[in-house]
C-alpha positions as CSV (number, residue, x, y, z in Angstrom):
1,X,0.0,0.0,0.0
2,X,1.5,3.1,-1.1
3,X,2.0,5.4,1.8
4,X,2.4,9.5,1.8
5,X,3.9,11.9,4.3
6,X,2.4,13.8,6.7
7,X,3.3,16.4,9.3
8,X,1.3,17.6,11.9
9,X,0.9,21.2,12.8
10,X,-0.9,23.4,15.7
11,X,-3.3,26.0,14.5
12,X,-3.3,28.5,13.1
13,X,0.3,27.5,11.2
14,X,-1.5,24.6,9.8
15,X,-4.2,26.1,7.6
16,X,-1.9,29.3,7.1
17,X,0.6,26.5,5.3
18,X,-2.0,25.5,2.9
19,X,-3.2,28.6,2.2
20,X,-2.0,30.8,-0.8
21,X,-0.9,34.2,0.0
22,X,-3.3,37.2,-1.5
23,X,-0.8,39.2,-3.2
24,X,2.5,37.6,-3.1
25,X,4.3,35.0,-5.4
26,X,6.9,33.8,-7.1
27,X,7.1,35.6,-10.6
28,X,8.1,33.6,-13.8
29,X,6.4,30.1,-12.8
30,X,8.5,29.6,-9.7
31,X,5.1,28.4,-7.5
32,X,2.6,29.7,-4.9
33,X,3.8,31.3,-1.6
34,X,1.5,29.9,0.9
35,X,0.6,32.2,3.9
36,X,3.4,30.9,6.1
37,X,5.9,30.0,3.7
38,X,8.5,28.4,6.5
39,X,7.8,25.4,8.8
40,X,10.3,25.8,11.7
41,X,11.4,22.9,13.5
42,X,14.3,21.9,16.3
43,X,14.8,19.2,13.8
44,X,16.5,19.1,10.1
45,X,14.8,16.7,7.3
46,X,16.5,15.4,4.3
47,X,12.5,15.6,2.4
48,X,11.7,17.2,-0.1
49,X,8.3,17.1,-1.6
50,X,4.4,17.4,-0.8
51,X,3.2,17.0,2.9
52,X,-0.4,16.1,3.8
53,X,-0.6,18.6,6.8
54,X,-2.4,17.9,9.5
55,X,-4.0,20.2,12.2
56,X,-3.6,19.1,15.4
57,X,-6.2,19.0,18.0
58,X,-4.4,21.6,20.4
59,X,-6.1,24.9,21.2
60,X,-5.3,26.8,23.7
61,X,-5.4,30.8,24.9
62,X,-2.0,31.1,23.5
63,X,-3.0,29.9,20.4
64,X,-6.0,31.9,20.3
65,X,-4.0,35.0,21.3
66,X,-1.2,34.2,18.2
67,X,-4.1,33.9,15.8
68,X,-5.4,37.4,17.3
69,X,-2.2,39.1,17.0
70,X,-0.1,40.9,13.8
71,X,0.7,39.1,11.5
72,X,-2.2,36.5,11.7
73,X,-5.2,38.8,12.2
74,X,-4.5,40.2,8.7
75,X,-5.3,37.0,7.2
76,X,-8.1,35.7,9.1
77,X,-10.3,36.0,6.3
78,X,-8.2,34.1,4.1
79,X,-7.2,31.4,6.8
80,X,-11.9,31.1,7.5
81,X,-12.8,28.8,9.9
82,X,-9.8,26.7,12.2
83,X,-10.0,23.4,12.0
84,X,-8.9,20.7,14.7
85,X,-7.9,16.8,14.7
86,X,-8.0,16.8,10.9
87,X,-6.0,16.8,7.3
88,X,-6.5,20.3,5.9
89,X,-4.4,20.0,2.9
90,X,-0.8,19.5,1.6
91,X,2.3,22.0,0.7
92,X,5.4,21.3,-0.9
93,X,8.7,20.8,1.4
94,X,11.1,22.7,-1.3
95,X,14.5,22.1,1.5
96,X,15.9,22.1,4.6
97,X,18.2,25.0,5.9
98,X,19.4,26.4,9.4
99,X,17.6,29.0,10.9
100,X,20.8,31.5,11.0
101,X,21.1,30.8,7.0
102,X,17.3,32.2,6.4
103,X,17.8,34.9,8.9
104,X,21.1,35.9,7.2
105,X,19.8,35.9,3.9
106,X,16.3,37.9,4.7
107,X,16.3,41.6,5.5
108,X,14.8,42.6,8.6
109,X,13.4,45.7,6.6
110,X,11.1,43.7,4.0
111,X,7.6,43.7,5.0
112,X,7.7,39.9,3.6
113,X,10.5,39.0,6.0
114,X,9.3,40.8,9.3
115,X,5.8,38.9,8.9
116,X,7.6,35.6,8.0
117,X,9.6,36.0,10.9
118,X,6.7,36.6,13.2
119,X,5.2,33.2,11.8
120,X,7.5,30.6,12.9
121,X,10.9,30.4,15.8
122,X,14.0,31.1,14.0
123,X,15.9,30.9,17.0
124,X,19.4,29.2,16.6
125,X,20.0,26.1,16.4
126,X,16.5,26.0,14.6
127,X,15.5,24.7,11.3
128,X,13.8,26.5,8.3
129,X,11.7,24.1,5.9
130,X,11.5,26.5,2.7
131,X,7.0,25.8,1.3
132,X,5.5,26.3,-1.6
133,X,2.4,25.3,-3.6
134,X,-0.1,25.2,-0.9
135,X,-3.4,23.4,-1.9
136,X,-6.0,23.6,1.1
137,X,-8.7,20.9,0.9
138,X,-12.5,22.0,0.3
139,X,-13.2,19.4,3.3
140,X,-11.0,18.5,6.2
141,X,-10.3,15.0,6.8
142,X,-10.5,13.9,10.0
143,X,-7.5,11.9,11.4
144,X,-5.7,11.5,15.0
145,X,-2.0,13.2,14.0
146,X,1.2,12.9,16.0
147,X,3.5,15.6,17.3
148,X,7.6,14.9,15.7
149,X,9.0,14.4,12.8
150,X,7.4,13.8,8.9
151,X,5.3,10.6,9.4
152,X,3.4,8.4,7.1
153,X,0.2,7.4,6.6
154,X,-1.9,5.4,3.7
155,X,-2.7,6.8,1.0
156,X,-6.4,5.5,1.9
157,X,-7.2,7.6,4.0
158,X,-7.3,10.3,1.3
159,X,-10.5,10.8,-0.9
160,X,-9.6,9.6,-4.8
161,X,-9.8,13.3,-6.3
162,X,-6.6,13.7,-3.9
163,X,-4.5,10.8,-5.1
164,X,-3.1,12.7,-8.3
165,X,-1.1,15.2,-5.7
166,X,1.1,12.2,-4.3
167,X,2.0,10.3,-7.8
């Protein structure tokens, strides 16, 4: 049985990596920027590709106050309704580097940079996983996720008109 990665994510990073930014993009074909375009980890990967990404069932008033607060309440129309305990979509992982290389090559004075930053821990020692291509699902999938590293799951669980996305 063919199987297909899957990472899990807290709200509201989840949805915000499967949903395409409103006005920016790579120019000349080079893909869709997805809201968050970074998933930061304490952990490197080697894989490179598309991620189911699942939101976890966590919610909490820290949470809630992150999705409240700059650069997330921007977006809350485009991010709609939060979803819990379920697949919400899939993103492509484009690489892997350290969070000192992003923050070196990014300047703090871009308005694309500064709201990036605010969306993930680039603390040192951190990772940067580089997104792009977000495609959020018209309907959640529900599914129990685990917290870590990229897992995988059967490619089953997905509904058929999804199936083309993982060939």
């Amino acid at each position: 049985m063919k199987q297909i990665p899957i990472i899990s994510l807290w709200q509201p990073w989840a949805t915000a990596v499967v949903t395409a930014h409103p006005y920016r993009s790579l120019g000349g074909g080079g893909g869709i920027l997805p809201l968050k375009q970074n998933e930061t980890r304490c952990w490197p990967t080697d894989f490179t590709g598309r991620v189911l990404v699942h939101a976890a069932k966590k919610w909490d008033k820290k949470l809630e106050g992150i999705y409240n607060s700059w650069p997330f309440d921007e977006f809350h129309k485009q991010l709609g309704k939060l979803e819990f305990g379920c697949i919400v979509g899939a993103v492509e992982i484009t690489r892997c580097n350290t969070s000192e290389y992003w923050i070196y090559n990014h300047s703090p004075e871009v308005e694309s940079t500064h709201e990036e930053f605010h969306m993930g821990d680039f603390s040192a020692g951190r990772y940067a996983f580089p997104l792009l291509n977000p495609i959020r699902f018209e309907e959640s999938i529900p599914h129990k996720g685990q917290q870590g590293k990229i897992m995988k799951v059967p490619a089953s669980i997905l509904p058929e008109k999804y199936h083309h996305l993982f060939k």
